[in-house]
Legacy VTK file of the C-alpha trace (Angstrom):
# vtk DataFile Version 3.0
C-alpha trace
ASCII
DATASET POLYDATA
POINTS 355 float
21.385 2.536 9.370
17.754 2.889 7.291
15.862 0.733 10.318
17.423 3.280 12.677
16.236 6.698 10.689
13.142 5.133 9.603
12.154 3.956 13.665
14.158 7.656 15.066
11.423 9.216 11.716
8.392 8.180 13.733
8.748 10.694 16.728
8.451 14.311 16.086
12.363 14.529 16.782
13.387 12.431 14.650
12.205 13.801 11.541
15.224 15.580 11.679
17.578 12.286 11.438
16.259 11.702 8.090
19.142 12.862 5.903
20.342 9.451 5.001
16.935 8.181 3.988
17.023 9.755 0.349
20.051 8.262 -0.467
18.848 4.895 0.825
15.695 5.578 -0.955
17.782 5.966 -4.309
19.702 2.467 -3.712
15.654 0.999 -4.600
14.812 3.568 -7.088
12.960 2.421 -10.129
13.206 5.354 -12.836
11.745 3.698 -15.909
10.915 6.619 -17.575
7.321 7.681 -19.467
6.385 5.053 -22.281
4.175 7.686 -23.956
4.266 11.449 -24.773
6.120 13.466 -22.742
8.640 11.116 -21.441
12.123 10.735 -21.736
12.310 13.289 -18.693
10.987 16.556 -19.539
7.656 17.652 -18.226
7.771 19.022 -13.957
9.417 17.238 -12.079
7.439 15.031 -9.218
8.752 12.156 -6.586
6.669 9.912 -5.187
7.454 7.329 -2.847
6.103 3.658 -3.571
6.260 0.834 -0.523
7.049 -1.662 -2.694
6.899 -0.951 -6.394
6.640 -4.299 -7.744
2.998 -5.226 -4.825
0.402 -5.888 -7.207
-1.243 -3.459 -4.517
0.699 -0.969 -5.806
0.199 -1.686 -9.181
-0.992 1.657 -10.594
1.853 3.674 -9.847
4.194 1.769 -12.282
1.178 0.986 -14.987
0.351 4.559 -14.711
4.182 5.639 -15.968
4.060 2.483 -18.673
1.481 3.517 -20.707
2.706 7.206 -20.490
-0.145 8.713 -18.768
2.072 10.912 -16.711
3.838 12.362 -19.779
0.941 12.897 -21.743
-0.291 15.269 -18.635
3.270 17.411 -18.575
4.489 15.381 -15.984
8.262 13.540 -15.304
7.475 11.302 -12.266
10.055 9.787 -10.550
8.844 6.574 -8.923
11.127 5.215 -5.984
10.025 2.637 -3.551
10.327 1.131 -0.159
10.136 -2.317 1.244
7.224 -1.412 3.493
4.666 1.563 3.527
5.759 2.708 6.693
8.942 3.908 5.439
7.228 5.393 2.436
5.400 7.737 4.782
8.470 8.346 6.711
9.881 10.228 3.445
6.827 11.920 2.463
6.786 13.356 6.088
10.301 14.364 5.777
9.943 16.510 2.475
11.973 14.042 0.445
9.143 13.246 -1.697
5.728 14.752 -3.318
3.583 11.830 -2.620
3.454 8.375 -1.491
1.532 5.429 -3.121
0.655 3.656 0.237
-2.530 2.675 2.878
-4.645 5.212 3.139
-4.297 4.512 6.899
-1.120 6.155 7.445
-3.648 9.746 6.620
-5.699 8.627 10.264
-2.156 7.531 11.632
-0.169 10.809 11.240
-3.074 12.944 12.047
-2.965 12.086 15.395
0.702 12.593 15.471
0.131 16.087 14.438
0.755 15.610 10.683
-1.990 17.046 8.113
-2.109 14.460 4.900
-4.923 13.826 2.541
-5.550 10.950 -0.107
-5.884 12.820 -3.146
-6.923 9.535 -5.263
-8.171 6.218 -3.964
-6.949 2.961 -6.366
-8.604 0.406 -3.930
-11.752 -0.141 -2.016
-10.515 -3.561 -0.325
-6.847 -4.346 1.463
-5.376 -6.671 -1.278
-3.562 -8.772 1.794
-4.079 -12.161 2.344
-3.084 -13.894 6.151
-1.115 -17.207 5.295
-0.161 -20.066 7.371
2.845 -22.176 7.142
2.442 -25.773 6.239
3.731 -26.629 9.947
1.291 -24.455 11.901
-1.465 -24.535 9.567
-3.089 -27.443 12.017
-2.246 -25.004 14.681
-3.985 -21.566 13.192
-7.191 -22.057 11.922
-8.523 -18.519 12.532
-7.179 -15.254 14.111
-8.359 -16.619 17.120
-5.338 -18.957 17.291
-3.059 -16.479 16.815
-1.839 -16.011 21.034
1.567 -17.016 21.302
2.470 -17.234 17.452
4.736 -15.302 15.565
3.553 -13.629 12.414
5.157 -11.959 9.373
4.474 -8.395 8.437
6.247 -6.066 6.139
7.380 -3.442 9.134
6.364 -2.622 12.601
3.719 0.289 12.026
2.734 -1.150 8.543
-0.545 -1.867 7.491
0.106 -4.894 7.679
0.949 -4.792 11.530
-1.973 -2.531 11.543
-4.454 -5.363 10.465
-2.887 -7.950 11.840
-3.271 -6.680 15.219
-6.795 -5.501 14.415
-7.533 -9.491 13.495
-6.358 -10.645 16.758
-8.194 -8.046 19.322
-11.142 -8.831 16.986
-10.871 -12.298 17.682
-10.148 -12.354 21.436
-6.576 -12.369 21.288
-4.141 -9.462 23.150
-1.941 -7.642 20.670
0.964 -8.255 23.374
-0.224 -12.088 23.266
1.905 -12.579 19.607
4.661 -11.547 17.962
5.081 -9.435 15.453
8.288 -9.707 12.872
9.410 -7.402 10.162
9.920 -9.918 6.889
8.997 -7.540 3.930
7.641 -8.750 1.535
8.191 -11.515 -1.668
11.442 -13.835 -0.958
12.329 -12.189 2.335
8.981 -13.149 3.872
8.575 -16.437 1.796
12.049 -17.663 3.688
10.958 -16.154 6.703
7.592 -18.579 5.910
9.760 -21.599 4.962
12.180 -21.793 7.830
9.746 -20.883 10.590
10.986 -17.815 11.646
7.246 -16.898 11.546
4.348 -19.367 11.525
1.773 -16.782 9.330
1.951 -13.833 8.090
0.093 -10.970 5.996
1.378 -10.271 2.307
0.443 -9.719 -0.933
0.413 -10.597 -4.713
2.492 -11.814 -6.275
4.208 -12.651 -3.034
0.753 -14.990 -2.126
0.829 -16.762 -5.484
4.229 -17.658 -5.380
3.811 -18.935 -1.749
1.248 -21.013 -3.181
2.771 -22.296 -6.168
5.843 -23.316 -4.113
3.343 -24.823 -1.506
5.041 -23.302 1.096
1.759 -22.133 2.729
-2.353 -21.924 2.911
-4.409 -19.068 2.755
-6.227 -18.083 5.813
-8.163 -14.885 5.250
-8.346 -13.574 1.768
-8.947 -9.693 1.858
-8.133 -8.625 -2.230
-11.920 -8.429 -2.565
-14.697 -5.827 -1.574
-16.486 -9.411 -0.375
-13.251 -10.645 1.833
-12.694 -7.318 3.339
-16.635 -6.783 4.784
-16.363 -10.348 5.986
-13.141 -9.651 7.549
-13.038 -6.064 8.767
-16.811 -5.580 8.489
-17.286 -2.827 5.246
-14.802 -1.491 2.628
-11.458 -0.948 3.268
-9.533 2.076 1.464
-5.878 0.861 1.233
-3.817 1.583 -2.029
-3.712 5.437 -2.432
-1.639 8.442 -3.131
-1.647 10.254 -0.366
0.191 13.679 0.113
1.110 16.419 2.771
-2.087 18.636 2.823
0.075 22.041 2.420
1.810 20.951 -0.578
-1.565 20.123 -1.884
-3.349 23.480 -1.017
-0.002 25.221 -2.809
0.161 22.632 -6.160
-3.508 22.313 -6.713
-2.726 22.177 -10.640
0.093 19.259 -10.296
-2.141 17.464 -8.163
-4.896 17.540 -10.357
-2.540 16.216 -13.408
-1.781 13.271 -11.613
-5.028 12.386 -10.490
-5.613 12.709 -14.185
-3.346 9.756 -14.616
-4.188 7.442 -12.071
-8.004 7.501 -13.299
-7.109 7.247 -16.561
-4.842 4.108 -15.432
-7.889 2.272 -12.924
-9.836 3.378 -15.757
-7.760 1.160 -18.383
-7.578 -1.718 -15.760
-10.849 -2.372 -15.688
-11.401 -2.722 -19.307
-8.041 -4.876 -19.421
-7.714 -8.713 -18.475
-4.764 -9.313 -16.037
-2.615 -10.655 -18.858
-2.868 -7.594 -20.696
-2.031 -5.274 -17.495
1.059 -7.981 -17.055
2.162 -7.828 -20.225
2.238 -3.518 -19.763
4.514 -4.154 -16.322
8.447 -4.435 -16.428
9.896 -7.904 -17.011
11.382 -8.693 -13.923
8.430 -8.466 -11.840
7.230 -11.224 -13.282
10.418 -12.929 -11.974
10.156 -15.430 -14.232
7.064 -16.879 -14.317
4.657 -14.185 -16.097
1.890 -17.222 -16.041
1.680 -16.980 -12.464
2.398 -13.277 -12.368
-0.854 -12.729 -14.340
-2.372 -14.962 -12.115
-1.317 -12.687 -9.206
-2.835 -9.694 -11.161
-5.897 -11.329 -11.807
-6.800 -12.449 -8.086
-5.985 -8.707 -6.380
-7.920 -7.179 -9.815
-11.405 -6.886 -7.687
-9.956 -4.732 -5.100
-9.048 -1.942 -7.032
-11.650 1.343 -7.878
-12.071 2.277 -11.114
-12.983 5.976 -10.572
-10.170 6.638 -7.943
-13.211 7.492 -5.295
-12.910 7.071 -1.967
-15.958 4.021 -1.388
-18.828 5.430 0.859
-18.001 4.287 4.959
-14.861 3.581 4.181
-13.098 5.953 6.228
-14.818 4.896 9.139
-13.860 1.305 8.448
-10.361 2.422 8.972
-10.871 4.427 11.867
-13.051 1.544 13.764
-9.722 -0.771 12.673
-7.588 1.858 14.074
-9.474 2.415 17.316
-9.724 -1.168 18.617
-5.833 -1.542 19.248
-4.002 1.742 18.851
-3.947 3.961 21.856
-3.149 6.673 20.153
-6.506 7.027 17.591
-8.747 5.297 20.375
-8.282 7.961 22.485
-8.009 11.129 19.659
-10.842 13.092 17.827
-10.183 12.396 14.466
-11.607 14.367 11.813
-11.698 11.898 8.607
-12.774 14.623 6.406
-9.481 16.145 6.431
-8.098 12.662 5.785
-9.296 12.576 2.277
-10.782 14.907 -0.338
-12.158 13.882 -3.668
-11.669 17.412 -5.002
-9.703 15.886 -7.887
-10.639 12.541 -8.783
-14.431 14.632 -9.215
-12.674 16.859 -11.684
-10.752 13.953 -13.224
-14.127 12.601 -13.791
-15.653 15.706 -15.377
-12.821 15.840 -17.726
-13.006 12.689 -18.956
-16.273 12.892 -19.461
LINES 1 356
355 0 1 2 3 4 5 6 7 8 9 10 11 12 13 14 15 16 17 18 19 20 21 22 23 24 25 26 27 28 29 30 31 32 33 34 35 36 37 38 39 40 41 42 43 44 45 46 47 48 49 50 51 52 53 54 55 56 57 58 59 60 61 62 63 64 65 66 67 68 69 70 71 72 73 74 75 76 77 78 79 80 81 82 83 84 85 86 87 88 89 90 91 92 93 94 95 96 97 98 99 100 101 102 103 104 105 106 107 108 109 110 111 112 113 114 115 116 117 118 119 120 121 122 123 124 125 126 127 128 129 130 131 132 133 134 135 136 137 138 139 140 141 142 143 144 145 146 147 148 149 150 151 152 153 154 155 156 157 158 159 160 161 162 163 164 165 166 167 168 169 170 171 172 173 174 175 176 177 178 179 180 181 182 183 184 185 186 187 188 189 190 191 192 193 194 195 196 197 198 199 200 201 202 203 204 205 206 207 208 209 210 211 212 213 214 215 216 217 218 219 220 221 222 223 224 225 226 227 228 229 230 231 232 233 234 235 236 237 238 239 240 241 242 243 244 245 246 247 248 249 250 251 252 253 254 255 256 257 258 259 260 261 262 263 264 265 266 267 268 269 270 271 272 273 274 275 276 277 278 279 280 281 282 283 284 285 286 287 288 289 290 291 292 293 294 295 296 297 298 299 300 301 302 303 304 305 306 307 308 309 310 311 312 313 314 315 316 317 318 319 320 321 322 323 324 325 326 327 328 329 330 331 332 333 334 335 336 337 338 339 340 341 342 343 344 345 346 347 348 349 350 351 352 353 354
């Protein structure tokens, strides 16, 4: 039922199959509520739409609502969250949710498709993933070039994950119809997937890459969490980790906006003046899943790719775009026009304030 609204949500028509999502959406909602002033549920009331709440990626959006920094701004954010960012953008589309904490990608993406969203703050200037190998084909893949005829892990077809993925191989020679694709999520979903060679690679994230290490269960292949892996790789920064929102709702809630931009500086802000075991120890038990030593760990290796101003980085955009253009028909063939992509309205003002 969710695969089949969240593929049917991609066309124009099937927006309007969406009805089920929300209470899917629920099933994996995470409602921790504001450690700080103005928690406990009062404040106006906001929804945002996390693909995958517990990604180091992702980080902010829970760290943000820990140390209370959307209560102290008047705010009750509800945090909810998807296996993949593809079906957080899927909701945000649909009206079921203020804002998604996803790839800044998905802005060029639905643009195309007719759909006007901006990034309104920008956590990352560098893609956090990392392309692993099993232990079986690792004599087999030894670059992207190698990837023809393999099949290879990503969180969901029309991620960022697929997106990059497929941008690797037509970079490197290699036909995006000359390997597979498969939709594993992400952590022990994609770690199995890794294990009993449903897929011989893949692209995830922390902490799904340090456990897959610490298990030895795979190598690394390309390592994108810093500014330094993602020019080598994709060849200049690479916006990913964002909250990105419908441009209208924007326009019409210019004052909520702002007040969670507020946060999520004041949250990169605080992560950059915090070692990893301090932002771990801020972060709900479980997602440590046991091991917070290696969950810090995972923290501290994704740590360079995050801003600490919530600015977009300068050629960034057109980073994604190039990306974009070299495998998907769509953007290769449209005009897009990146400025409407973004705007740095607020994190500018975010700035001023806390000046």
């Amino acid at each position: 039922m969710r695969k089949t609204a969240r593929l049917a949500a991609l066309s124009a028509a099937g927006l309007l199959a969406l009805s089920s999502l929300t209470a899917c959406a629920n099933e994996a909602a995470s409602t921790t509520a504001d450690s700080g002033s103005g928690g406990g549920g009062k404040g106006e009331k906001v929804k945002i739409m996390v693909g995958g709440l517990d990604k180091v990626i992702y980080l902010p959006a829970m760290l943000t609502q820990r140390l209370g920094y959307f209560g102290a701004e008047g705010l009750n954010v509800e945090l909810l969250s998807e296996p993949a960012g593809v079906q957080a953008e899927t909701a945000l589309v649909a009206g079921q949710v203020q804002g998604t904490v996803g790839f800044y990608d998905h802005t060029l993406d639905l643009q195309v498709k007719g759909k006007s969203v901006e990034s309104v703050v920008q956590f990352s200037h560098a893609p956090g993933e990392v392309e692993v190998v099993s232990n079986k084909a690792a004599g087999d893949i030894s670059s992207p070039k190698d990837f023809k005829g393999k099949k290879l892990g990503v969180t969901g077809l029309g991620s960022s994950t697929d997106f990059l993925t497929k941008y690797l191989a037509v970079k490197n020679g290699v036909n995006v119809h000359e390997f597979t694709p498969v939709a594993v999520g992400a952590g022990p979903t994609f770690i199995s997937a890794l294990e009993q060679g449903s897929i011989d690679g893949g692209m995830t994230t922390d902490p799904t890459v340090a456990t897959i290490l610490d298990k030895k269960a795979g190598k690394i292949l390309l390592d994108m969490r810093t500014p330094e892996g993602s020019q080598e790789a994709l060849g200049g920064p690479y916006p990913s980790s964002s909250l990105y929102m419908q441009t209208d709702w924007v326009n019409s809630h210019k004052d909520t906006v702002q007040k969670l931009v507020n946060a999520f500086v004041k949250t990169l802000k605080w992560m950059s003046t915090h070692s990893a075991d301090e932002i771990a120890a801020k972060m709900p038990a479980d997602y440590s899943q046991g091991n917070k030593t290696l969950y810090a760990e995972a923290i501290k290796s994704t740590l360079p790719m995050f801003t600490d101003d919530g600015v977009m980085p300068e050629n960034g955009p057109e980073t994604v775009e190039k990306v974009l253009k070299s495998f998907n028909p769509n953007i290769k063939n449209a005009q897009v026009d990146l400025s409407k992509t973004y705007t740095t309205e607020f994190v500018e003002k975010a700035a001023q304030s806390a000046g």
